[in-house]
C-alpha positions in Angstrom: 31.6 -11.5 -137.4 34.0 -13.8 -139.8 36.2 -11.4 -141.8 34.9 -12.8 -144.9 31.9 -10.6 -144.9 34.0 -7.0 -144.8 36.5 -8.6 -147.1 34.4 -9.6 -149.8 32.8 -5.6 -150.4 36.6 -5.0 -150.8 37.2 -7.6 -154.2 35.9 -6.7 -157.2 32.3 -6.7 -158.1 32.7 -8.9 -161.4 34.2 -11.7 -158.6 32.0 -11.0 -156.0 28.8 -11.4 -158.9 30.5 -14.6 -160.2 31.2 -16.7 -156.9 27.5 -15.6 -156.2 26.3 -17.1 -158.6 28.5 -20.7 -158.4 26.9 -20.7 -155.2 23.3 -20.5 -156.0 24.1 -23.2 -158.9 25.4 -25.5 -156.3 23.0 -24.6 -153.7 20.0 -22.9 -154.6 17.5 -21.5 -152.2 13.8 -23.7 -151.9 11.2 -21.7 -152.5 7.9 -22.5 -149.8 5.6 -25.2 -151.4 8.5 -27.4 -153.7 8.6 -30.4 -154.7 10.9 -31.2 -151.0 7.6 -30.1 -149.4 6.7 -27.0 -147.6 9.7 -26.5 -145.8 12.1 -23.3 -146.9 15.6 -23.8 -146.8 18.2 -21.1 -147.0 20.7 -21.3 -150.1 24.4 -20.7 -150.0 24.1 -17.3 -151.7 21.6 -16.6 -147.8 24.3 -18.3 -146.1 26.5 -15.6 -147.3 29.0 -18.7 -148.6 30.2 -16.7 -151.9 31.5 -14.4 -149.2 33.4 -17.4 -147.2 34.6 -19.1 -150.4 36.1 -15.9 -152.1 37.8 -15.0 -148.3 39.2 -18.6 -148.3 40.6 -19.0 -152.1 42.3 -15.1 -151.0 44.0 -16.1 -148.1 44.4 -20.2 -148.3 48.1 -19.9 -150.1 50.9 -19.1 -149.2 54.3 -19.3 -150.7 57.7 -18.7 -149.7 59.5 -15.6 -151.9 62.8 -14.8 -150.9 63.0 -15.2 -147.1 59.4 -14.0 -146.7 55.8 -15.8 -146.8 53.3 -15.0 -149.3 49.8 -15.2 -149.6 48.5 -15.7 -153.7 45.3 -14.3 -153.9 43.3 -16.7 -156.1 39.4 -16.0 -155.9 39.9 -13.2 -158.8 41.7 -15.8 -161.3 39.0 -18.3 -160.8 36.4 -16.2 -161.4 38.1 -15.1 -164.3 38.1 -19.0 -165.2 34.5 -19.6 -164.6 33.7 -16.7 -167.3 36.2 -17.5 -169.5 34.8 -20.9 -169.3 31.0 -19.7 -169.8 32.1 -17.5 -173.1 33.5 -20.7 -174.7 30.5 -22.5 -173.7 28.1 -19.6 -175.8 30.2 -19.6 -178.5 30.3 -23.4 -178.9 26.7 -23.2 -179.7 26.0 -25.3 -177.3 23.5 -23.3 -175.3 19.8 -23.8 -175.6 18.5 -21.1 -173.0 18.3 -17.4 -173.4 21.4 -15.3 -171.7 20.6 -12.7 -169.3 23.0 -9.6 -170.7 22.1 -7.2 -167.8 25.1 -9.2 -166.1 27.2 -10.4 -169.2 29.7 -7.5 -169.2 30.1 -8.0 -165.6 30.2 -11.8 -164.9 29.2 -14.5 -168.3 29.0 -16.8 -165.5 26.0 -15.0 -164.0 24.7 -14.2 -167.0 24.1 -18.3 -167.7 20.6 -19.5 -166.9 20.3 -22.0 -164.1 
C-alpha cells in the first residue's frame, strides 16, 4: 500500500475535501451509457489520486535550514489557494450555477458546481 493513502486521513479534512474535488474536475468518473459509449471508466477521485497528489505536494520539497534538510509541506497552502480563489470568483458575480453550501464552510472549492 503507497503511503499516500494512510497519510491523507492524517491532513485536514477541508484539504483532503478540496484536492477531491480538483480531481473529479479534472477527471471525472463516466457514468455506464455516456456519450463515450457504454464503457465505465474510473475517475481520479476512484483512483484515490487526491490521496497521491496531497502525499506528493507534502513531501516533494525540501530545503536546506541551517545544516539540516527540510521538507515544506505544501498541499494545505494550495488548497487554501484553490478556495481562496473560488470565494473571489462568487463574489465577482461571475457565477451562473447554484453553490452547494453543505460544503462551503469546509472547502468553496467543493462547494462550486462542475
Amino acid at each position: 500500500m503507497h503511503p499516500a493513502a494512510t497519510y491523507a486521513a492524517t491532513v485536514s479534512p477541508h484539504t483532503c475535501t478540496t484536492f477531491r474535488a480538483l480531481v473529479e474536475a479534472i477527471i471525472p468518473n463516466t457514468a455506464t451509457g455516456s456519450v463515450c459509449g457504454d464503457v465505465q471508466t474510473a475517475g481520479a477521485v476512484n483512483l484515490c489520486v487526491h490521496e497521491y497528489m496531497i502525499w506528493e505536494l507534502d513531501h516533494s520539497l525540501s530545503l536546506v535550514q541551517g545544516f539540516y534538510l527540510t521538507v515544506v509541506p505544501l498541499a494545505s497552502p494550495v488548497a487554501g489557494l484553490l478556495n481562496c480563489g473560488a470565494v473571489q470568483f462568487v463574489a465577482s458575480g461571475q457565477m451562473q450555477a447554484v453553490i452547494d453550501y453543505s460544503v462551503w464552510e469546509g472547502s468553496p472549492f467543493a462547494a462550486l458546481p462542475e
